[in-house]
LOKEVO-166167 format. One record per residue (C-alpha): y, x, z; residue in three letters. Coordinates in steps of 0.25 Angstrom, whole numbers. Each point is the difference from the previous one (the first is absolute). Layout:
BEGIN
@c2: Y; c1: X; c3: Z; code: Ala
...
# end
This chain:
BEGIN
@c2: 0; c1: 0; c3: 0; code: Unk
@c2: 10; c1: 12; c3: 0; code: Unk
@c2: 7; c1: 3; c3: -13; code: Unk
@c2: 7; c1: 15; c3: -2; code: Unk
@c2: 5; c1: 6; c3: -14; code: Unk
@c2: -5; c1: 8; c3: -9; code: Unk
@c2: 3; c1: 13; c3: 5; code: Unk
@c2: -9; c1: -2; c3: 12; code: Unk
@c2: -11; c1: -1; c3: -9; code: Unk
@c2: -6; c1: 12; c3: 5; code: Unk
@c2: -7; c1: 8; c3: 10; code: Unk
@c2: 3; c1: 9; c3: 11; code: Unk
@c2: -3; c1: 14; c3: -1; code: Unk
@c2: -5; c1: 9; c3: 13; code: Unk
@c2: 8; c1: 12; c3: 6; code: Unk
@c2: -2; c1: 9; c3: 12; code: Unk
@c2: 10; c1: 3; c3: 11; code: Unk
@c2: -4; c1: 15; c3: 4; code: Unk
@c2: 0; c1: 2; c3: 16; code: Unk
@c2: 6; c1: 13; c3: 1; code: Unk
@c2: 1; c1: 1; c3: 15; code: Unk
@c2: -17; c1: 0; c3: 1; code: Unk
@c2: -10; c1: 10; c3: 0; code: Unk
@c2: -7; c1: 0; c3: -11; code: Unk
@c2: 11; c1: -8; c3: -7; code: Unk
@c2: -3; c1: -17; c3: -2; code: Unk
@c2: 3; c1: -9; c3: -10; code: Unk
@c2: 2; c1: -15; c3: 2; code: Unk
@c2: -1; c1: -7; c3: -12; code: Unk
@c2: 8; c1: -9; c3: -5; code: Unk
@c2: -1; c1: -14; c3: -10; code: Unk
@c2: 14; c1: -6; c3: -2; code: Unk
@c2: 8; c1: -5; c3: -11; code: Unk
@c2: 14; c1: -6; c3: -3; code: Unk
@c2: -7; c1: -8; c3: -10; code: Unk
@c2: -12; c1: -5; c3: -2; code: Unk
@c2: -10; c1: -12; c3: -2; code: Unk
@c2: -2; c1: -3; c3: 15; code: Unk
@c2: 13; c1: 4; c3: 5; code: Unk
@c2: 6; c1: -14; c3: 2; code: Unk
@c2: -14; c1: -4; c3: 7; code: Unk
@c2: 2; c1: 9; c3: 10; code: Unk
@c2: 13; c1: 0; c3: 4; code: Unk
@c2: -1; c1: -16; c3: 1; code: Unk
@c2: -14; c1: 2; c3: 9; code: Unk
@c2: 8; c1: 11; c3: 8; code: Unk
@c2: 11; c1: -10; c3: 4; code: Unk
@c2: -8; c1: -10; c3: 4; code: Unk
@c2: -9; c1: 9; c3: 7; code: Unk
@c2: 12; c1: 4; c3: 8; code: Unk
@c2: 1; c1: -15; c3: 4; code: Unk
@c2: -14; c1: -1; c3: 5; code: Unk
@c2: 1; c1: 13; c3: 7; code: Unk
@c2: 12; c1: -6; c3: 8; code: Unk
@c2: -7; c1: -13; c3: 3; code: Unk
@c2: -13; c1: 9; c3: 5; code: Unk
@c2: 12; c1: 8; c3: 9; code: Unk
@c2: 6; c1: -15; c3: 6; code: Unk
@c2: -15; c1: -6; c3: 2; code: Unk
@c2: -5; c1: 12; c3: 5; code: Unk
@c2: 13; c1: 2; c3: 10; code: Unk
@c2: -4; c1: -14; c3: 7; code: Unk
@c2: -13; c1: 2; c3: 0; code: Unk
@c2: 1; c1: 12; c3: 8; code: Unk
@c2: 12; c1: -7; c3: 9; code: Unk
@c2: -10; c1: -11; c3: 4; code: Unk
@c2: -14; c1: 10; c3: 4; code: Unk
@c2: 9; c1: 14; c3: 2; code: Unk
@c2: -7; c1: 7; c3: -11; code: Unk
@c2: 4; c1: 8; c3: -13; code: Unk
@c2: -6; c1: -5; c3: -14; code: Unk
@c2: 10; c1: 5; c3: -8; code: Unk
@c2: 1; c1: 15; c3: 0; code: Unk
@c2: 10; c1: 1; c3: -14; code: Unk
@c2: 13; c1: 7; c3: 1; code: Unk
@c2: 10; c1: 4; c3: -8; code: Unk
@c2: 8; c1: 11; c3: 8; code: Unk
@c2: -2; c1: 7; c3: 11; code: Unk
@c2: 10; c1: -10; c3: 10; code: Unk
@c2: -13; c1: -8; c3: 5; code: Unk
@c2: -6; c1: 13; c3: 5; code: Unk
@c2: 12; c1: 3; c3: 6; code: Unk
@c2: 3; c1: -11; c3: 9; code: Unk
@c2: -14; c1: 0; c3: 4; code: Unk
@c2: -1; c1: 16; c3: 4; code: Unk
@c2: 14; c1: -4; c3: 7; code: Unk
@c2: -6; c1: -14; c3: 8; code: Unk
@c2: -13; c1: 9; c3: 4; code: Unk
@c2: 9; c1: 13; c3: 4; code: Unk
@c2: 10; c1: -8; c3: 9; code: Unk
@c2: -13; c1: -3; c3: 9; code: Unk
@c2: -6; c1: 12; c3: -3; code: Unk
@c2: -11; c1: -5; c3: -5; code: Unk
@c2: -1; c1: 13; c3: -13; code: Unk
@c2: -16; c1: 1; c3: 1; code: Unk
@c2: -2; c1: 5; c3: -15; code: Unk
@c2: 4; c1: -1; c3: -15; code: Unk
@c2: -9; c1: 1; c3: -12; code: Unk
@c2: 1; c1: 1; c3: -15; code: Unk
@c2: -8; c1: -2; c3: -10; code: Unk
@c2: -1; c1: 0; c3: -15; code: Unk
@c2: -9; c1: -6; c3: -11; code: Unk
@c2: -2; c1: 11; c3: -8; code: Unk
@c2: -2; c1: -8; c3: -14; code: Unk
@c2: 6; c1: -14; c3: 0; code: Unk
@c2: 5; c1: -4; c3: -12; code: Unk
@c2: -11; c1: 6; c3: -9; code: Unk
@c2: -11; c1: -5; c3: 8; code: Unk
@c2: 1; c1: -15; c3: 4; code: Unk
@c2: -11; c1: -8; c3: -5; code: Unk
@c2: 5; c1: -12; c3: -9; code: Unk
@c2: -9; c1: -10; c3: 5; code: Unk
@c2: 6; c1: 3; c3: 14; code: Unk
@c2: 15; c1: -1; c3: -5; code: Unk
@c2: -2; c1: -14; c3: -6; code: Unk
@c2: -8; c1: -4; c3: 13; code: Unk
@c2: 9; c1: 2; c3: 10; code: Unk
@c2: 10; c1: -3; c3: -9; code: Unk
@c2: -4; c1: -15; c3: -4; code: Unk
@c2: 0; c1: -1; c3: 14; code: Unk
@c2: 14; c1: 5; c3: 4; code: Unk
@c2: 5; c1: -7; c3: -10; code: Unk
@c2: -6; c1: -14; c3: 2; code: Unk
@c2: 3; c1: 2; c3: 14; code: Unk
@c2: 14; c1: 2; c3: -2; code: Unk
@c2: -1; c1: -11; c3: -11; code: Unk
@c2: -6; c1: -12; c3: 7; code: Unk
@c2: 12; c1: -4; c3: 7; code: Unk
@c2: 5; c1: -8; c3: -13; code: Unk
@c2: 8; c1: 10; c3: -7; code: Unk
@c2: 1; c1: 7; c3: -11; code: Unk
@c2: 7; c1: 11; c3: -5; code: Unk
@c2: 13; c1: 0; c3: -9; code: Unk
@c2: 3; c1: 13; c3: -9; code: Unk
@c2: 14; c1: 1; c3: -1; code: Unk
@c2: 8; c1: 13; c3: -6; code: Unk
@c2: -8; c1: 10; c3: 7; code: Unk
@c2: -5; c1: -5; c3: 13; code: Unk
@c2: -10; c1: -12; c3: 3; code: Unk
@c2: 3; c1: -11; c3: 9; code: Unk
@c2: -8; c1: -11; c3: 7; code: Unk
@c2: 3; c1: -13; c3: -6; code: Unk
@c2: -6; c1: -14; c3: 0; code: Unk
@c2: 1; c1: -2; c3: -14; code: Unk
@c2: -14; c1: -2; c3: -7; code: Unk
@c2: 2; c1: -2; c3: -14; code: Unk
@c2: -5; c1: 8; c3: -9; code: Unk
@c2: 13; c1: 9; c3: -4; code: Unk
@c2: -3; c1: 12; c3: -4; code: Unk
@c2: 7; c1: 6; c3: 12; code: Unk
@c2: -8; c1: -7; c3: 10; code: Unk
@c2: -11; c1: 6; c3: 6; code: Unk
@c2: -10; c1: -6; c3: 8; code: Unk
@c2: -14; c1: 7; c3: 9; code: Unk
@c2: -8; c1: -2; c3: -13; code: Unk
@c2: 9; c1: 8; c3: -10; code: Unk
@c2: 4; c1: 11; c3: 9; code: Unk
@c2: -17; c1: 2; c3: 3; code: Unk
@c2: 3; c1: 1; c3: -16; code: Unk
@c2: 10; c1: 9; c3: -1; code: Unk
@c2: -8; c1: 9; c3: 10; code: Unk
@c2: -10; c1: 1; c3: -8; code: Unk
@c2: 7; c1: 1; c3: -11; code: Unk
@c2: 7; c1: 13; c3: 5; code: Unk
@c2: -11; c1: 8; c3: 5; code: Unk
@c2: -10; c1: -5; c3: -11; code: Unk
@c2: 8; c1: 5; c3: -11; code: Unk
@c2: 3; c1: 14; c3: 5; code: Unk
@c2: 1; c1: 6; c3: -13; code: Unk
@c2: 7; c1: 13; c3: -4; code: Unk
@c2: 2; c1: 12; c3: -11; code: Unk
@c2: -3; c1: 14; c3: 3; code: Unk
@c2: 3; c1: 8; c3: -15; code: Unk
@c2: -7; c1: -9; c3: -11; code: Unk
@c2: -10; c1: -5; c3: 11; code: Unk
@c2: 0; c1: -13; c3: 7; code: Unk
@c2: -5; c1: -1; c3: 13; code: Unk
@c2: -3; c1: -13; c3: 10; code: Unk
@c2: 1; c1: 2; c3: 16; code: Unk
@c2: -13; c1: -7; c3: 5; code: Unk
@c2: 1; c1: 4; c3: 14; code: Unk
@c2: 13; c1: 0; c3: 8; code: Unk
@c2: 13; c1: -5; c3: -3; code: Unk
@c2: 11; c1: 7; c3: -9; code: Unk
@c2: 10; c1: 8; c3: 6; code: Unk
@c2: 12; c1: -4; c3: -5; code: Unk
@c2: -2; c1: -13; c3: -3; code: Unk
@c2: 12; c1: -9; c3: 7; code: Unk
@c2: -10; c1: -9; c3: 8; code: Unk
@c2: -9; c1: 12; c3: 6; code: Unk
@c2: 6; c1: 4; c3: 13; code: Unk
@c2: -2; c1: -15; c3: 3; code: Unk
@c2: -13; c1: -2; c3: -4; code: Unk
@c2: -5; c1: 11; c3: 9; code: Unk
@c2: 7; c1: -5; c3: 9; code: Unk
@c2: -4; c1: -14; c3: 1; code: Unk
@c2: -14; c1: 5; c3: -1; code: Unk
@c2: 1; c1: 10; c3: 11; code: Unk
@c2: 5; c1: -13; c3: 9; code: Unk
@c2: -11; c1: -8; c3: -3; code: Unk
@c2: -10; c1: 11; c3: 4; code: Unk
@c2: 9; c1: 4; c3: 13; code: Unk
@c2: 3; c1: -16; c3: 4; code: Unk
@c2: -14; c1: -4; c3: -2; code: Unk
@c2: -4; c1: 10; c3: 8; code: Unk
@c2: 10; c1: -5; c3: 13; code: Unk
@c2: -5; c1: -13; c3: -4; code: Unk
@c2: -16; c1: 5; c3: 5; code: Unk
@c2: 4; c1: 8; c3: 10; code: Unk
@c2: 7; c1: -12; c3: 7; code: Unk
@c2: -12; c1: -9; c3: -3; code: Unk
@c2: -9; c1: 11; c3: 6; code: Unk
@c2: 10; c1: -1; c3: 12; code: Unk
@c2: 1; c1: 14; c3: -1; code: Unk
@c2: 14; c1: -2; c3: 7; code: Unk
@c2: 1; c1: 15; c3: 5; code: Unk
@c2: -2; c1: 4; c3: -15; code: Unk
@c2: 11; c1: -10; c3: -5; code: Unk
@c2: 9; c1: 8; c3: 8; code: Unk
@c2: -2; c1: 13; c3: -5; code: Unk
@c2: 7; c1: -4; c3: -13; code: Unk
@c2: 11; c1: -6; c3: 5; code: Unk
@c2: 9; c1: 10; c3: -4; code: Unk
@c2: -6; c1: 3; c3: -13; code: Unk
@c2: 8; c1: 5; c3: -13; code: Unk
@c2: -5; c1: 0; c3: -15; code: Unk
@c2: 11; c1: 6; c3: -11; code: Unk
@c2: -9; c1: -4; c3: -12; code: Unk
@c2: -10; c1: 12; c3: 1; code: Unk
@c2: 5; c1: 7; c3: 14; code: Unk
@c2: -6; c1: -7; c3: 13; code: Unk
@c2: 8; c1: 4; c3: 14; code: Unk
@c2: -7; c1: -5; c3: 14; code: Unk
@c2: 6; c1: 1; c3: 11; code: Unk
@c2: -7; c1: 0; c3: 13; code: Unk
@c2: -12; c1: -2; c3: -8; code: Unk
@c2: -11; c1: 9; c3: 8; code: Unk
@c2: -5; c1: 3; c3: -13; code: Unk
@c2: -5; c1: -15; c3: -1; code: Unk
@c2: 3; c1: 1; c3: -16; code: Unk
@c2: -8; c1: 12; c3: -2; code: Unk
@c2: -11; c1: -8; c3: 6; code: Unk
@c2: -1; c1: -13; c3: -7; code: Unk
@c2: 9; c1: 5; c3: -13; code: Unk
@c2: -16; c1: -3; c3: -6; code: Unk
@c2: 2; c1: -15; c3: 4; code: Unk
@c2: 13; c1: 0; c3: -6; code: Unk
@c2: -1; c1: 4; c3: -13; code: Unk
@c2: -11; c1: 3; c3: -10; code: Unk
@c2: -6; c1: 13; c3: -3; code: Unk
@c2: 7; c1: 1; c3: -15; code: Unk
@c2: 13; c1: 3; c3: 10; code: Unk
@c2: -1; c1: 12; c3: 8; code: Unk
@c2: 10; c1: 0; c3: 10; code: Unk
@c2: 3; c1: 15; c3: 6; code: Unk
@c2: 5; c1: 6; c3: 14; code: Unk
@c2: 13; c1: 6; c3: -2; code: Unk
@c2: 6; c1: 6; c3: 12; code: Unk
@c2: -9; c1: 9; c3: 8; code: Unk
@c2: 5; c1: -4; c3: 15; code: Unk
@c2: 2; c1: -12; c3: 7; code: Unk
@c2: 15; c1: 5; c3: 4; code: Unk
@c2: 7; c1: 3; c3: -12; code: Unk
@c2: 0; c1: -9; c3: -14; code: Unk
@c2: 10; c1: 1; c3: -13; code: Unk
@c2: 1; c1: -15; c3: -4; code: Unk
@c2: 10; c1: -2; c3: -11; code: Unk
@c2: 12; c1: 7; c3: 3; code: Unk
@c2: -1; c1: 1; c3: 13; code: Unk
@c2: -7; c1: 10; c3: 10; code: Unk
@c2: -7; c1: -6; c3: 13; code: Unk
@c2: -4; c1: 8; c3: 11; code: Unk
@c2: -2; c1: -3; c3: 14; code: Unk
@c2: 5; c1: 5; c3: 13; code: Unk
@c2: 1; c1: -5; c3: 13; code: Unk
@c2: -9; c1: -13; c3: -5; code: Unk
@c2: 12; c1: -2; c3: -9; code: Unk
@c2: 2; c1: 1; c3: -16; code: Unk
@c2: 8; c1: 8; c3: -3; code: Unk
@c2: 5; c1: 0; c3: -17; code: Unk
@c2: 8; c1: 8; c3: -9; code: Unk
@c2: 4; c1: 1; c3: -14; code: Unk
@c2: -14; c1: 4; c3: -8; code: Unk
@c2: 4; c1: 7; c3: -14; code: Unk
@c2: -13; c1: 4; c3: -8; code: Unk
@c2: 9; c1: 8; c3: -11; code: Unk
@c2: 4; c1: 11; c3: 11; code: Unk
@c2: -14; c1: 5; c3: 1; code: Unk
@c2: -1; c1: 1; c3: -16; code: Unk
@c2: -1; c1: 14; c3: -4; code: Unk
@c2: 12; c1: -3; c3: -9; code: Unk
@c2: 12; c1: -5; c3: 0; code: Unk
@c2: 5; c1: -14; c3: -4; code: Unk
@c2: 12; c1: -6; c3: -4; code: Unk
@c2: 5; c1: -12; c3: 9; code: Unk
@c2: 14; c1: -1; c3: -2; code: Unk
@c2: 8; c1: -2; c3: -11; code: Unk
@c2: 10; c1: 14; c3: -3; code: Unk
@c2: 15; c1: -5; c3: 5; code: Unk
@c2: 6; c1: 3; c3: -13; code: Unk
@c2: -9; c1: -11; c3: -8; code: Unk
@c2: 4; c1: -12; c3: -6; code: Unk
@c2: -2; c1: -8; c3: 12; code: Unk
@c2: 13; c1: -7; c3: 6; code: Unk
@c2: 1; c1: 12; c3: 14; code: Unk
@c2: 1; c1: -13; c3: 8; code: Unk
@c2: -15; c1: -2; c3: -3; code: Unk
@c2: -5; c1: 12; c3: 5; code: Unk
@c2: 7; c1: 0; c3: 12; code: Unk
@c2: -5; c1: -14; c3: 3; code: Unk
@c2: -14; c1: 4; c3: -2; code: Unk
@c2: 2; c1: 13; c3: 10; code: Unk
@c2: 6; c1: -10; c3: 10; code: Unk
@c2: -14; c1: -10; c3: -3; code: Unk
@c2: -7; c1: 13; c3: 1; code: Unk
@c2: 7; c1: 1; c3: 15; code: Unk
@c2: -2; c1: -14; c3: 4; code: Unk
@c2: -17; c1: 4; c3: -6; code: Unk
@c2: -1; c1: 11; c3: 10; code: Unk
@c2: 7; c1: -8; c3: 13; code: Unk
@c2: -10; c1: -9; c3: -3; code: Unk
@c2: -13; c1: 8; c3: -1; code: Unk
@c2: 2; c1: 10; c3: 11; code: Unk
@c2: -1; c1: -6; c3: 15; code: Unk
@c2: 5; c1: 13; c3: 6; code: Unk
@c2: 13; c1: 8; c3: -3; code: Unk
@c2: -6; c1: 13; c3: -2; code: Unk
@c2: -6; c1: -6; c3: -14; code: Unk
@c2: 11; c1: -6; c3: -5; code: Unk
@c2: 8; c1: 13; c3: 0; code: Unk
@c2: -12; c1: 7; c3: -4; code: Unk
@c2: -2; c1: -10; c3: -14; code: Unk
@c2: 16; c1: -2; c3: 0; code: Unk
@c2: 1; c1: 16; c3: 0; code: Unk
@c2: -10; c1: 1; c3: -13; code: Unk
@c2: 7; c1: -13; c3: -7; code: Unk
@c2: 14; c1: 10; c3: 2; code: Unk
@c2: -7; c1: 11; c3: -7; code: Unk
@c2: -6; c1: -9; c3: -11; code: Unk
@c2: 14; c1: -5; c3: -5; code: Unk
@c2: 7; c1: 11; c3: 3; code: Unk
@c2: -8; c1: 6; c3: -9; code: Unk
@c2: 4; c1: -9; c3: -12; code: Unk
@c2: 14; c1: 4; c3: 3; code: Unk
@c2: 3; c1: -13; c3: 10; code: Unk
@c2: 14; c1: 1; c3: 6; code: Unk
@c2: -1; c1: 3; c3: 16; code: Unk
@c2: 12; c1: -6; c3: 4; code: Unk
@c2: -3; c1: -12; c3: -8; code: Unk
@c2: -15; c1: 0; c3: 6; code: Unk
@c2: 7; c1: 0; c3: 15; code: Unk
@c2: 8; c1: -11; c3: -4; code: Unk
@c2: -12; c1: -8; c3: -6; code: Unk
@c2: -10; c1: 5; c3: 14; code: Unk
@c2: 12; c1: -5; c3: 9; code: Unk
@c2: 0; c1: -14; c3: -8; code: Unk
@c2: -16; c1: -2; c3: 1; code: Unk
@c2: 1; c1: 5; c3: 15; code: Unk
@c2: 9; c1: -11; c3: 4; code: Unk
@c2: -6; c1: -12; c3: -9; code: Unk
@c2: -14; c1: 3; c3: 4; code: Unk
@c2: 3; c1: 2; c3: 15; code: Unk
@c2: -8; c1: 13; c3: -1; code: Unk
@c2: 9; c1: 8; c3: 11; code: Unk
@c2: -4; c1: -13; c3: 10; code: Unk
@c2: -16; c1: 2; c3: -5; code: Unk
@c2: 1; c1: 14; c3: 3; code: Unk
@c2: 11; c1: -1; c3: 13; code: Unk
@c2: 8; c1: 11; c3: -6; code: Unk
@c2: 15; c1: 1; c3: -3; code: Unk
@c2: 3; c1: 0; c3: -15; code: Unk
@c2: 7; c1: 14; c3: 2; code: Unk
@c2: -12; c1: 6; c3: 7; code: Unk
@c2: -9; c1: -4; c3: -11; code: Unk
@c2: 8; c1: 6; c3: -11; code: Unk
@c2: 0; c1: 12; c3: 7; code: Unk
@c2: -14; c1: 1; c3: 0; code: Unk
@c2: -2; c1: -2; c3: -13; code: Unk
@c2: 14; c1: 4; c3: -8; code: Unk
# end
């Protein structure tokens, strides 16, 4: 039911982003075009996907109001996390964090599993007596059941689904190629199909243990965090490493990433514990590459100078809100200093800028320290 012009009548072509930072250098491929048969497919199943994952979020949300537990382990930043290191550290409660990572996600996820938890996340969602309503480029629940060609109901999003990971066809030289196993990536709709699977498999899973009345369990993924492929659990005592089996299949291998039960990189930010609290920092993975990377733009670019001070200033504001203690934040501020001094930034107006982020953020009253003693410290 979806129409696009001639000149998507085409097919994507595969290309790999080198990972320069490992040892032995790794490539992730990638399948992704501007234009091509299924493009317009995709992009209308990602929006309404986002509309399901929203209702998931909300349903979930009052389920675990009413019995205390977590069935909903999506995020899409690191504030969640925070709050919850900073609920737990407030009565020193810090036991543990861990990490963990599935090592091939996108590559490996059976088809039959995706439209499974899929049909059932979406007529979930969907049973309510809604539809959904494309509309310029997002989707939006609607009463309306007629058969426009911008409504879509349970039945043709299932469709559209299968559709998408069916077709998963792309050109490699003069060679055609079809993905039968896994999912593109690339493809608009694919960090919310994995996603939306994950959830199903982690929310089923809450759903037995609460059955089995395995209420000591429930509670050890109450503060459980899932960025698409990166799983965080906090106070866990390694209850994911032991029932990861019963949550998803074998085709996903989920892996241990951080060594100790103390000290855990999750996104951006750094967690350690001390004094049975978390503490956090600012985490930048390119620092440890053996080369160097360029961040900021150079001051005498074509950008208005007005916009790179603003982002130095939201850099500022980054930093007083990832690092709990003083010390860091000098520490991460000192290093930002260096990195845009470096692209010729002007210090005077970089003082200015640290001043005005100070005082809108309340970062002097964070860390009780007089504006002047902090600049000292760091200017």
């Amino acid at each position: 039911g979806f129409e696009f012009e001639d000149s998507y009548n085409k097919l994507p072509i595969i290309h790999v982003l080198p990972k320069f930072h490992k040892n032995p250098i790794g490539f992730r491929s990638i399948i992704a075009s501007k234009r091509c048969g299924t493009k317009s497919v995709s992009q209308a199943t990602g929006w309404c996907l986002t509309r399901i994952l929203e209702s998931r979020r909300k349903y979930c949300g009052s389920v675990g109001n009413n019995c205390g537990f977590n069935f909903y382990w999506i995020i899409n930043n690191n504030s969640n996390i925070r709050d919850s290191l900073s609920s737990l550290s407030k009565r020193l409660l810090a036991r543990s964090i861990e990490t963990y990572d599935f090592t091939t996600l996108y590559t490996t996820l059976d088809h039959q599993d995706i439209f499974t938890n899929l049909d059932f996340v979406i007529d979930a969602s969907m049973s309510s007596g809604f539809n959904l309503m494309i509309s310029g480029n997002k989707a939006y629940w609607t009463k309306n059941f007629s058969n426009g060609k911008n409504i879509i109901d349970s039945k043709r999003l299932k469709d559209m689904v299968r559709f998408t990971v069916g077709n998963t066809y792309f050109e490699f030289g003069d060679l055609i190629f079809k993905q039968n196993i896994g999912i593109l990536m690339g493809t608009d709709c694919a960090p919310h199909l994995a996603n939306l699977m994950l959830h199903v498999f982690e929310s089923k899973f809450m759903q037995k243990m609460l059955r089995d009345k395995r209420f000591d369990d429930c509670n050890l993924f109450l503060n459980t965090f899932r960025y698409i492929d990166d799983i965080s659990i906090v106070n866990g005592s390694a209850a994911l490493d032991r029932y990861k089996g019963d949550i998803c299949p074998n085709s996903l291998s989920l892996k241990k990433v951080n060594s100790t039960w103390y000290d855990a990189d999750i996104l951006d930010l750094n967690v350690r514990i001390v004094n049975r609290r978390f503490i956090t920092s600012t985490f930048e993975k390119r620092r440890d590459f053996k080369f160097s990377i360029t961040v900021f733009p150079h001051h005498f670019t074509n950008f208005p100078v007005s916009m790179l001070y603003n982002i130095y200033a939201q850099q500022v504001a980054r930093h007083a809100t990832l690092n709990s203690t003083l010390k860091d934040f000098v520490k991460n501020i000192i290093l930002l200093n260096a990195a845009v001094s470096d692209r010729n930034y002007d210090t005077n107006k970089l003082l200015i800028n640290f001043k005005d982020a100070v005082k809108r953020h309340k970062v002097d009253k964070k860390f009780d320290i007089n504006i002047n003693s902090l600049i000292l410290k760091i200017f």
